[in-house]
C-alpha positions as CSV (number, residue, x, y, z in Angstrom):
1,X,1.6,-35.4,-9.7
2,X,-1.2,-33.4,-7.9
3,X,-3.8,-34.6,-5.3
4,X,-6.7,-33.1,-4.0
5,X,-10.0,-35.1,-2.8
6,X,-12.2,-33.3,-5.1
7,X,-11.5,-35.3,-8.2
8,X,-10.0,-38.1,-9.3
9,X,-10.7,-37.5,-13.1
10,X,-7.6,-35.9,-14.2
11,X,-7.1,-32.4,-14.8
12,X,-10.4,-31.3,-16.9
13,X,-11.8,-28.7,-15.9
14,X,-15.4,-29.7,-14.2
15,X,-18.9,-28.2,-12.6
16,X,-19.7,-29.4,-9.5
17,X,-23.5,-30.6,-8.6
18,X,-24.2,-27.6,-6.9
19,X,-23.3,-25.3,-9.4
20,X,-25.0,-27.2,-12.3
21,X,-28.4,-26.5,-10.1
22,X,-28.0,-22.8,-9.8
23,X,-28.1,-22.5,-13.1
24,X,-31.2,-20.7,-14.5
25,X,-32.2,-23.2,-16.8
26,X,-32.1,-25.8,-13.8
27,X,-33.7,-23.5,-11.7
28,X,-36.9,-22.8,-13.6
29,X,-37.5,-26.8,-13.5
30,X,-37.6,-26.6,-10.0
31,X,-34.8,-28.3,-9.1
32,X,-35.4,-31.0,-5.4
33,X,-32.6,-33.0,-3.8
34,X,-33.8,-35.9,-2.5
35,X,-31.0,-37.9,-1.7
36,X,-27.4,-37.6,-1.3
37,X,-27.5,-33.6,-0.7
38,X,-24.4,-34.2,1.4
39,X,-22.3,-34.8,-1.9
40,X,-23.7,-31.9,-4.0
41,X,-19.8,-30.9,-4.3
42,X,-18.8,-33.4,-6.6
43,X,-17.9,-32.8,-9.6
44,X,-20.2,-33.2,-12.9
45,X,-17.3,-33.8,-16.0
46,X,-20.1,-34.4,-18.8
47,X,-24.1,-34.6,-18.9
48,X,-25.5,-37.8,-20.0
49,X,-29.3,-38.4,-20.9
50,X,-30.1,-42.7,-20.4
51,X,-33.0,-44.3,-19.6
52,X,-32.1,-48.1,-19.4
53,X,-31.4,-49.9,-16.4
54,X,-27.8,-51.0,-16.6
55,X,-26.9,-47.3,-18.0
56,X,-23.4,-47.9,-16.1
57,X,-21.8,-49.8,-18.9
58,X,-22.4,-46.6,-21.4
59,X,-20.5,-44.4,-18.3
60,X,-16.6,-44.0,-17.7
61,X,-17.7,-41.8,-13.9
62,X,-18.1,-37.9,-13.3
63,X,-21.7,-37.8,-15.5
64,X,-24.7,-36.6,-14.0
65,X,-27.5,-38.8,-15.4
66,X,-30.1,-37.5,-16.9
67,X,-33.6,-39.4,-16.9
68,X,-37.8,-39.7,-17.3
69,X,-37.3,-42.7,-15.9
70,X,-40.1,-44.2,-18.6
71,X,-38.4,-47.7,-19.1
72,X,-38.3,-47.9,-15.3
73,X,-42.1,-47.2,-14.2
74,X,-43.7,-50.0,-12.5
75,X,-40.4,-52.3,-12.2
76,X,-39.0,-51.5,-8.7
77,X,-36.0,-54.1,-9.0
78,X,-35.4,-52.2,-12.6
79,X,-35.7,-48.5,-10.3
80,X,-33.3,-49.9,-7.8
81,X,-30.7,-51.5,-10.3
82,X,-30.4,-48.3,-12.3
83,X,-29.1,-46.5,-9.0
84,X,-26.9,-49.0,-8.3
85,X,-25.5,-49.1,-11.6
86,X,-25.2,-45.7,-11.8
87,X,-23.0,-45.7,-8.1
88,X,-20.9,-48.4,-9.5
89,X,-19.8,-46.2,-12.6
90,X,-19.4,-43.5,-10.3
91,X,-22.0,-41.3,-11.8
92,X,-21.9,-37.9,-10.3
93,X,-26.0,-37.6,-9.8
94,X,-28.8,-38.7,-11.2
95,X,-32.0,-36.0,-12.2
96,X,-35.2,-37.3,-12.9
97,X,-37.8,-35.5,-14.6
98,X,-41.1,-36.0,-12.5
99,X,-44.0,-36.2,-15.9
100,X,-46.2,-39.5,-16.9
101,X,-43.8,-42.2,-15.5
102,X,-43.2,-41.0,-12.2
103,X,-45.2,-38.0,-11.1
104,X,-43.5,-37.9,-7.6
105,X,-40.1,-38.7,-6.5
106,X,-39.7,-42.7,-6.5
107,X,-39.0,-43.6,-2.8
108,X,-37.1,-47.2,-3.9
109,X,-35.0,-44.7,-6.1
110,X,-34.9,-42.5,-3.4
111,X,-33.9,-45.0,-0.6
112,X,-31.2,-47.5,-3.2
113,X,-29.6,-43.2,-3.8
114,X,-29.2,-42.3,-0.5
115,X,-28.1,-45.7,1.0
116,X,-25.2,-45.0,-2.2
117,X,-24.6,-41.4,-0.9
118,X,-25.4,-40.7,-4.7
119,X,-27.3,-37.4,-5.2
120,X,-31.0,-38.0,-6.5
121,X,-32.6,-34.4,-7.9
122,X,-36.2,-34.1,-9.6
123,X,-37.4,-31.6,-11.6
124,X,-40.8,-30.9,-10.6
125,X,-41.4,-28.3,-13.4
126,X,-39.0,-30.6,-16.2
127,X,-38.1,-29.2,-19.7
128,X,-36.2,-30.6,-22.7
129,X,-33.0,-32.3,-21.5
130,X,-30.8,-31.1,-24.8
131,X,-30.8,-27.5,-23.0
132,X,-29.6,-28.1,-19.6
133,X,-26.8,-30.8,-22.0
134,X,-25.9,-27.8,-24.4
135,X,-25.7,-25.2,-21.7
136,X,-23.2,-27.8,-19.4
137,X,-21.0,-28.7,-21.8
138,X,-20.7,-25.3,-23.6
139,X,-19.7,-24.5,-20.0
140,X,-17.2,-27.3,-19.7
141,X,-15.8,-26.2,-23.2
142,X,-14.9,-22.4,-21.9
143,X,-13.4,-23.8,-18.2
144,X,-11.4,-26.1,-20.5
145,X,-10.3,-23.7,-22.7
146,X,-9.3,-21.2,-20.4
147,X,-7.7,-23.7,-17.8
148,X,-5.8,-25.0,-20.8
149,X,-4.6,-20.8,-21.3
150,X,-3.8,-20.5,-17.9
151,X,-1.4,-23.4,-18.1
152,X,0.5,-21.4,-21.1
153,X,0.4,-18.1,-19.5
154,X,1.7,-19.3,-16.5
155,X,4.3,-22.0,-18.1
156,X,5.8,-19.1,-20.5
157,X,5.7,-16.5,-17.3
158,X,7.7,-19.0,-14.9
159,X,9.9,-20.0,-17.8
160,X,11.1,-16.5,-18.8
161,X,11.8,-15.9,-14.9
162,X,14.0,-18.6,-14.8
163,X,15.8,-17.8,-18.0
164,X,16.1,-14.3,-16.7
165,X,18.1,-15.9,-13.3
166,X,15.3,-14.9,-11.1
167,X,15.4,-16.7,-7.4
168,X,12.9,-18.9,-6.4
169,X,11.0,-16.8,-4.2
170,X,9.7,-14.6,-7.3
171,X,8.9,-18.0,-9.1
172,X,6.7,-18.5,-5.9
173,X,5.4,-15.0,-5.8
174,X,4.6,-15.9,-9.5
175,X,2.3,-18.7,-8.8
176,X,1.0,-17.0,-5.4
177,X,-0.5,-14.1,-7.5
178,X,-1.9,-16.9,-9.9
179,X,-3.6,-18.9,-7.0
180,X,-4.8,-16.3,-5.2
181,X,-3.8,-18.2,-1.9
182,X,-1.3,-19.3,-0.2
183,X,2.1,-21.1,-1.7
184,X,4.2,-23.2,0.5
185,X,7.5,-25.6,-0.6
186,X,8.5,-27.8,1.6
187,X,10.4,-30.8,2.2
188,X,9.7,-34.5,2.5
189,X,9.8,-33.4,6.2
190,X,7.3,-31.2,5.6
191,X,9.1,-28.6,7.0
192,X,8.8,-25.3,5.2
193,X,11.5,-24.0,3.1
194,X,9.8,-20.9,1.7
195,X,6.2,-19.1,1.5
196,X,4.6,-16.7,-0.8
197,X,1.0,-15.0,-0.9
198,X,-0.4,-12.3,1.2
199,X,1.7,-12.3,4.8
200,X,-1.8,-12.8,7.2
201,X,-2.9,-15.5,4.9
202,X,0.8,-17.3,5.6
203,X,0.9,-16.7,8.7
204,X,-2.5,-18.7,9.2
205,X,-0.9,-21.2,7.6
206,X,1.7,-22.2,9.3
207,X,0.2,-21.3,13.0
208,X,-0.5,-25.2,13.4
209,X,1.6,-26.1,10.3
210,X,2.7,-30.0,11.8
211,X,-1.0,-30.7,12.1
212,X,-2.3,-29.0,9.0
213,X,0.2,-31.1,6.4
214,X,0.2,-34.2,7.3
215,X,-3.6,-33.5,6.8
216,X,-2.8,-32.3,3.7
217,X,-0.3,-35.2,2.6
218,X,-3.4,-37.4,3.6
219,X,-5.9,-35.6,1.1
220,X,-7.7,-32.9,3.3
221,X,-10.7,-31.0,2.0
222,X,-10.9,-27.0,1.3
223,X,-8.6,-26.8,-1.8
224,X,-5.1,-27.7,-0.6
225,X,-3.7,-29.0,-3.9
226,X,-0.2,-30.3,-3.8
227,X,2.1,-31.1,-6.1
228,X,5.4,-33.3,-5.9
229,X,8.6,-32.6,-6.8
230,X,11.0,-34.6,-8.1
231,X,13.4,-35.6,-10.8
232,X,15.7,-37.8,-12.3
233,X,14.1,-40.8,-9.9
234,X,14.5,-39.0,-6.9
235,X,11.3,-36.8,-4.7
236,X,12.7,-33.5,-3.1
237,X,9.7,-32.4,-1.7
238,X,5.9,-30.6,-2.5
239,X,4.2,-27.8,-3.2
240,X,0.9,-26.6,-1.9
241,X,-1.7,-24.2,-2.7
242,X,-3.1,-23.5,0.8
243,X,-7.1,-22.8,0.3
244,X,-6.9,-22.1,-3.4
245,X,-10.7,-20.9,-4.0
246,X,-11.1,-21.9,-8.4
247,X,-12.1,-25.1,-9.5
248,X,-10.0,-27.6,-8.2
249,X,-8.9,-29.0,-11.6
250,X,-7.6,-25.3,-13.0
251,X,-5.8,-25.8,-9.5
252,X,-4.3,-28.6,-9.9
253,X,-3.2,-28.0,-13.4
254,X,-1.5,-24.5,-11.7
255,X,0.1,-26.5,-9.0
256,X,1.7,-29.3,-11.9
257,X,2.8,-26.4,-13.9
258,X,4.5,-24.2,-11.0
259,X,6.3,-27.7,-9.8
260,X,7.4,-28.7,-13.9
261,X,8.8,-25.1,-13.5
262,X,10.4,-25.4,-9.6
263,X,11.8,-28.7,-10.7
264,X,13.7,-26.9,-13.8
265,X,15.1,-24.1,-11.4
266,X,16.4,-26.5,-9.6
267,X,18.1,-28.9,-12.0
268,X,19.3,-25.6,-13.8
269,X,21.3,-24.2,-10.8
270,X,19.0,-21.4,-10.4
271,X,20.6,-20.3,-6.8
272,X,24.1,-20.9,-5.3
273,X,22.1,-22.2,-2.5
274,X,19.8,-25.2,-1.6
275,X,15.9,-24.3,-0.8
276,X,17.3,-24.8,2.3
277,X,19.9,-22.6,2.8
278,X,18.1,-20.2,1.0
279,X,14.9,-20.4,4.0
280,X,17.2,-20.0,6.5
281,X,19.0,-17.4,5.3
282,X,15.3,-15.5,4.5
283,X,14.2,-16.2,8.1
284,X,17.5,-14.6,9.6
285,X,17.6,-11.7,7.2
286,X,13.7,-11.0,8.6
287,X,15.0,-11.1,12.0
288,X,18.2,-9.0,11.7
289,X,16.2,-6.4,9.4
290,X,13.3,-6.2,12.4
291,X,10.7,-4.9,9.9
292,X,9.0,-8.1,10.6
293,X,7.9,-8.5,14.3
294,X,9.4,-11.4,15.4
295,X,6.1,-13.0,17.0
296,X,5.0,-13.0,12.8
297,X,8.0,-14.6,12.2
298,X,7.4,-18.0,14.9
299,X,5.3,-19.8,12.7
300,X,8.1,-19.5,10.1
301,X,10.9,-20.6,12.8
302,X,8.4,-23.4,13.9
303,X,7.2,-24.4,10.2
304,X,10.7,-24.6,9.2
305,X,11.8,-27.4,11.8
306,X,13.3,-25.1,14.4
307,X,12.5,-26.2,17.7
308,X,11.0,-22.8,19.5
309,X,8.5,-23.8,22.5
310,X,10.2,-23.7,26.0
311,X,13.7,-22.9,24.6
312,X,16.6,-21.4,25.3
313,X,18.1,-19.5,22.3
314,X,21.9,-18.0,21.2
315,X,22.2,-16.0,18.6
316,X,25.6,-16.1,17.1
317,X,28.2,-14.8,14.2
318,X,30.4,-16.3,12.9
319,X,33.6,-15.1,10.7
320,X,36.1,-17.4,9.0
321,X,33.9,-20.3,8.4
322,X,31.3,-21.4,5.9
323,X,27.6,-22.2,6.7
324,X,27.7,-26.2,5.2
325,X,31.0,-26.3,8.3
326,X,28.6,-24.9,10.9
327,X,25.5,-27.0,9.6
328,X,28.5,-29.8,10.1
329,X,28.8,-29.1,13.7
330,X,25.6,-28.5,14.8
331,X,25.1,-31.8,13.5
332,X,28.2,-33.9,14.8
333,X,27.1,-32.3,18.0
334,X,23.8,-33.1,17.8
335,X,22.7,-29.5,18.2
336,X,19.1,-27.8,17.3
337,X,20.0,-24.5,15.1
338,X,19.4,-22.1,12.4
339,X,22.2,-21.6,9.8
340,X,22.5,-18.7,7.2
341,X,25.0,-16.8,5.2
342,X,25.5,-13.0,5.7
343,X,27.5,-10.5,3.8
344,X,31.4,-10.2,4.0
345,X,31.9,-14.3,4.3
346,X,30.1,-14.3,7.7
347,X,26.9,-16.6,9.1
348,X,24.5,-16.4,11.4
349,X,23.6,-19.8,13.6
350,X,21.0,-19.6,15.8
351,X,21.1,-22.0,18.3
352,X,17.8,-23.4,20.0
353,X,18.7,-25.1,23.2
354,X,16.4,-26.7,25.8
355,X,15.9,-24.8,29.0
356,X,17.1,-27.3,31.5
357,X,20.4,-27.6,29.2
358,X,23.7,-25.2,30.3
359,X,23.5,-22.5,27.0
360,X,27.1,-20.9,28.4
361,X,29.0,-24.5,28.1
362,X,26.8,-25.3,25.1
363,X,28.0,-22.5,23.5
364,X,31.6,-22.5,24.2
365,X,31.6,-26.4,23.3
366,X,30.7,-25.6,19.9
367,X,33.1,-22.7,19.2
368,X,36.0,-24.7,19.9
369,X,35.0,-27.0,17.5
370,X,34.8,-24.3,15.1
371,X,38.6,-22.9,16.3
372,X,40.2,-25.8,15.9
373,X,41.5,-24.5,12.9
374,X,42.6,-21.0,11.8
375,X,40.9,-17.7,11.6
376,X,37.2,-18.5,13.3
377,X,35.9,-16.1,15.4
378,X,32.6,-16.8,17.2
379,X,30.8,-13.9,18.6
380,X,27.4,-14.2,20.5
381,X,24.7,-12.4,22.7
382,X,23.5,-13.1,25.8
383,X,21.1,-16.4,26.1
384,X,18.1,-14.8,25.3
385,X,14.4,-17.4,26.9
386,X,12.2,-15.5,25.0
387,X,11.8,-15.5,21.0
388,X,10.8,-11.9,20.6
389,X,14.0,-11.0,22.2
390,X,15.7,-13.6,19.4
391,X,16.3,-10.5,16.6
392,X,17.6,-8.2,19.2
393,X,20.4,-10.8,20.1
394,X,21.0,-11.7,16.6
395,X,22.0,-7.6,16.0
396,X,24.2,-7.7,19.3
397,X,26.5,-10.5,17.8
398,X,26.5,-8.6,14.3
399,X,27.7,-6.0,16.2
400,X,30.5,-7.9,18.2
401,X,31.4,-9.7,15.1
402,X,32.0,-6.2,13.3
403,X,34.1,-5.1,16.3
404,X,36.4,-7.5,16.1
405,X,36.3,-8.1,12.4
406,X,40.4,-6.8,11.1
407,X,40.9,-6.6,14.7
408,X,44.7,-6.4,15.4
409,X,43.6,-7.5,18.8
410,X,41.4,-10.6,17.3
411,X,43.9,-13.1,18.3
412,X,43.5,-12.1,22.5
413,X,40.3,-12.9,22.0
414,X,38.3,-15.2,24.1
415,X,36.3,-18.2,22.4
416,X,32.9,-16.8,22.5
417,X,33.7,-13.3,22.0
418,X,30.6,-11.2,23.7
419,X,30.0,-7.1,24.2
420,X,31.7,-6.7,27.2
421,X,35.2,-8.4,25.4
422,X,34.7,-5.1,22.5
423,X,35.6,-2.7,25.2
424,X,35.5,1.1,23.4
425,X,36.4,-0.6,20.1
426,X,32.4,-2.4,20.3
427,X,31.1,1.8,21.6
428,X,32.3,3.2,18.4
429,X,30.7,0.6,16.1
430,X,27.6,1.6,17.7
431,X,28.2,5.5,17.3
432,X,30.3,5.4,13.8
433,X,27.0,6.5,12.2
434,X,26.1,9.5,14.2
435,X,27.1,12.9,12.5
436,X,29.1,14.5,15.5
437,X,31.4,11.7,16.0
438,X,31.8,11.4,11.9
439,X,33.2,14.8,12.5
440,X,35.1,14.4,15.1
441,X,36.5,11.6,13.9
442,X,37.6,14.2,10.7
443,X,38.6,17.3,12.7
444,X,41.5,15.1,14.7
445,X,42.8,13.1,11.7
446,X,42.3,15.7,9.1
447,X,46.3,16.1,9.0
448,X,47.0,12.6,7.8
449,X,43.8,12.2,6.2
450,X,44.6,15.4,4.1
451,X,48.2,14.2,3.3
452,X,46.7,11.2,1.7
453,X,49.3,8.9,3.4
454,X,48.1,5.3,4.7
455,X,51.7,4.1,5.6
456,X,51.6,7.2,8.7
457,X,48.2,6.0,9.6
458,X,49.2,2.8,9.7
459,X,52.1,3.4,11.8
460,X,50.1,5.2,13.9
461,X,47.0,2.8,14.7
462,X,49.7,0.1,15.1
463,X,51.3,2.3,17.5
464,X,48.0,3.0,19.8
465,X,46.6,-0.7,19.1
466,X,49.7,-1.8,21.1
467,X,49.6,0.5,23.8
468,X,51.9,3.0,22.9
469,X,54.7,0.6,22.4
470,X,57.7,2.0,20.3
471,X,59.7,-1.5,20.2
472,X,56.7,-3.4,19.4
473,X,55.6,-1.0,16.4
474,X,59.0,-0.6,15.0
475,X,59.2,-4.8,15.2
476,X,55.5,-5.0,13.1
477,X,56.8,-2.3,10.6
478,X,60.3,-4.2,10.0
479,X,62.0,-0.6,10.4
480,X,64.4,0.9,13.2
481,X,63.3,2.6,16.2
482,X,64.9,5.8,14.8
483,X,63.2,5.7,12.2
484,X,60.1,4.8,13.5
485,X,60.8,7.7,15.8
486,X,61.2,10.2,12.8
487,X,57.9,9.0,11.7
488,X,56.0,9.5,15.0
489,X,57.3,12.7,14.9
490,X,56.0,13.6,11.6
491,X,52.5,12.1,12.4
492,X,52.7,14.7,15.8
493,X,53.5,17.7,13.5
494,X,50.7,16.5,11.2
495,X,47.8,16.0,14.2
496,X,49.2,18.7,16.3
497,X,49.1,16.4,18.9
498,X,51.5,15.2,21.5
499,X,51.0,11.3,21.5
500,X,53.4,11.3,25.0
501,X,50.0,12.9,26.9
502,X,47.8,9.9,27.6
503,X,44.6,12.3,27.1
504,X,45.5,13.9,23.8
505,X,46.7,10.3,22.4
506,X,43.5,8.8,23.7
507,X,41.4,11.4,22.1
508,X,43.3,10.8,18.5
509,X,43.0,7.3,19.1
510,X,39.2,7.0,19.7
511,X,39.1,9.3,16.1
512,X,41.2,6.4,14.5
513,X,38.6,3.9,15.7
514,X,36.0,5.8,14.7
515,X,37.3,6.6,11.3
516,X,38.2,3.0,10.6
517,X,35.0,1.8,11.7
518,X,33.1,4.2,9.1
519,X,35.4,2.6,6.6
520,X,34.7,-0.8,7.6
């Protein structure tokens, strides 16, 4: 179901007043408003020629009337009742054709039109009326017929993307390129779950997003058509075309079709994730990826119900728990955040804190609820105040969370797990990409990594993960300490290394780190 304020005749496609007087034939009559010119946008669904005074009966609303006025000459009660009965069938406007009956404009007609708010035109040059009817409905006919086309193309379009398993931002990247404006889904909240159309356009959108939709909800003017969504007796939310420029009827007919065909991707099971899920994990995957500045991306944060003026913010992830336990959390705590899914059975939560409220304890409080049970790890940034300082942080705890991720050392660690807990281990995640330590990370393992043995390398990162301690890596290995000697001493021949001098075992160590974090 579709509202806008233009219309309220249903989907057909319609001219409005205006653009039924710039027409050439109009214009060569010499076309005068002279009342109403404040409602020249309505819209004109049919052209109707009457001349008798209760013309309104012969009228279902949207006509523009079509007169010489000769029954009404002389009779002013006839001149006013024929306005009035052309208001109360919601006649779009009324033309007269100044000639023998009225050679100027009427002022009771006038007067009973504009008290209506009804537009009143005469034609001071007027012409036969069947031309201007043939020329307006021929051009009714062709906006019908190709709205009615448009509705196929883009039913048959959405339909094959959904078939084809496409996600829902390409259905809405579908009906942006349709619109030509604008596309925004949101919730019953109105908060935003995703966008499509040109990025500057968006983002225009959404600066003052609260304001602007409940406007919208409420039927605000300059083409917002929206669209509701819903099924099996239950509303999920809208869609809006933001500013959509075409005839408001061929817009609302685009906005019922893209919402029959959201609806469908829904129901179907088109995403593993809710619309929800799915924004938040969009939002996060803009930040982390920082091609989009993050100031572009506050409207977004703000559209989409996170609280961002005068906040304190923690970015976190989080291994060994899934996003719906984290949403849990924030919830049971009663906690402002930002949930999404990353790769490798991690999340991201962004927390949003107020400034006057202790981040540090915040922050531990929610992790232990999160380690109550087996296997979390929470790693975070620093508290960061301001939000173009957000994507940076969200990268810091990526890069704690990858540190620590098949860490033999994971289970020393504190509950918040931050940079400074990484130690070298967090250093060479930074630098596993650079070229020179890729290499030297080769040159000092190249005689295990040659011999294509993983039970010596195992040995031997157990061995420098506990610090060098024969008892303890012959205990994790489940073999004796002479024969984990005999192995050590193989590993030595291999390296050409003596593991007993703390700089030449440091040196194969930091390699080992290295290498594993390349694999990783």
């Amino acid at each position: 179901m579709t509202t806008t304020l233009e219309s309220r005749h249903g989907w057909e496609p319609a001219l409005s007043v205006r653009q039924v007087l710039t027409l050439e034939r109009v214009l060569a009559g010499e076309p005068e408003v002279v009342a109403g010119a404040g409602q020249l946008d309505r819209p004109v669904r049919w052209v109707h020629v009457a001349e008798a005074a209760d013309v309104g009966v012969m009228l279902s609303g949207g006509e523009m009337v079509l007169t010489t006025g000769v029954l009404l000459a002389g009779d002013e009660a006839k001149q006013a009742e024929y306005i009035q009965s052309l208001h109360r069938a919601e006649a779009s406007a009324v033309v007269l054709g100044l000639g023998r009956a009225f050679p100027a404009p009427p002022e009771v007609m006038r007067r009973a039109a504009e008290r209506c708010g009804l537009p009143m035109v005469v034609l001071h040059r007027p012409f036969p009326f069947a031309e201007l009817t043939e020329e307006v409905q021929s051009r009714l006919v062709r906006r019908k017929f190709a709205a009615v086309s448009l509705s196929e193309t883009v039913r048959t379009e959405l339909t094959a993307l959904i078939t084809a398993g496409a996600p829902l931002q390409r259905l809405l990247d579908e009906v942006a390129r349709h619109s030509g404006c604008p596309v925004v889904l949101t919730n019953l909240a109105h908060r935003v779950l995703a966008t499509a159309g040109e990025r500057s356009a968006v983002d225009d959108v959404l600066r003052d997003w609260e304001r602007v939709a409940r406007q919208a909800g409420a039927g605000a003017e300059g083409g917002w058509i929206s669209a509701e969504l819903g099924g099996r007796g239950e509303r999920w939310g809208r869609l809006l075309l933001c500013g959509y420029r075409g005839d408001a009827a061929t817009g609302r007919l685009l906005a019922d079709r893209a919402a029959e065909a959201l609806v469908l991707h829904r129901m179907l099971g088109g995403s593993a994730h809710s619309w929800e899920e799915e924004s938040a994990q969009s939002l996060v995957t803009d930040l982390l990826s920082g091609v989009v500045p993050a100031c572009r991306l506050l409207p977004r944060a703000r559209a989409a119900g996170l609280p961002v003026n005068r906040r304190t913010f923690v970015p976190l992830v989080v291994l060994g728990r899934a996003p719906d336990e984290l949403d849990r959390v924030l919830r049971l705590l009663g906690m402002s955040g930002l949930v999404a899914e990353l790769a490798d059975g991690r999340a991201a939560v962004l927390l949003s804190l107020a400034r006057d409220q202790d981040a540090e304890a915040l922050t531990a409080h929610f992790a232990a609820r999160l380690r109550a049970g087996p296997g979390a790890v929470v790693a975070a940034s620093d508290p960061r105040t301001g939000w173009d300082d957000v994507p940076g942080g969200l990268r810091e705890a990526r890069h704690v969370a990858d540190a620590v991720a098949d860490s033999s050392a994971a289970l020393d660690l504190p509950a918040v797990v931050r940079l400074k807990d990484v130690h070298l281990r967090g250093l060479i995640r930074l630098l596993r990409d650079d070229p020179q330590v890729q290499s030297f990370a080769e040159r000092e393992l190249d005689g295990l990594l040659c011999a294509a043995e993983p039970e010596l390398l195992n040995v031997l990162r157990t061995y420098l993960a506990t610090g060098r301690n024969k008892s303890r890596t012959a205990q994790l290995h489940h073999v004796s300490r002479p024969a984990l000697y005999r192995r050590l001493e193989v590993i030595q021949a291999r390296l050409g290394v003596d593991l007993d001098d703390f700089e030449q075992a440091a040196s194969v160590h930091i390699a080992l780190l290295a290498h594993d974090a390349q694999q990783g």
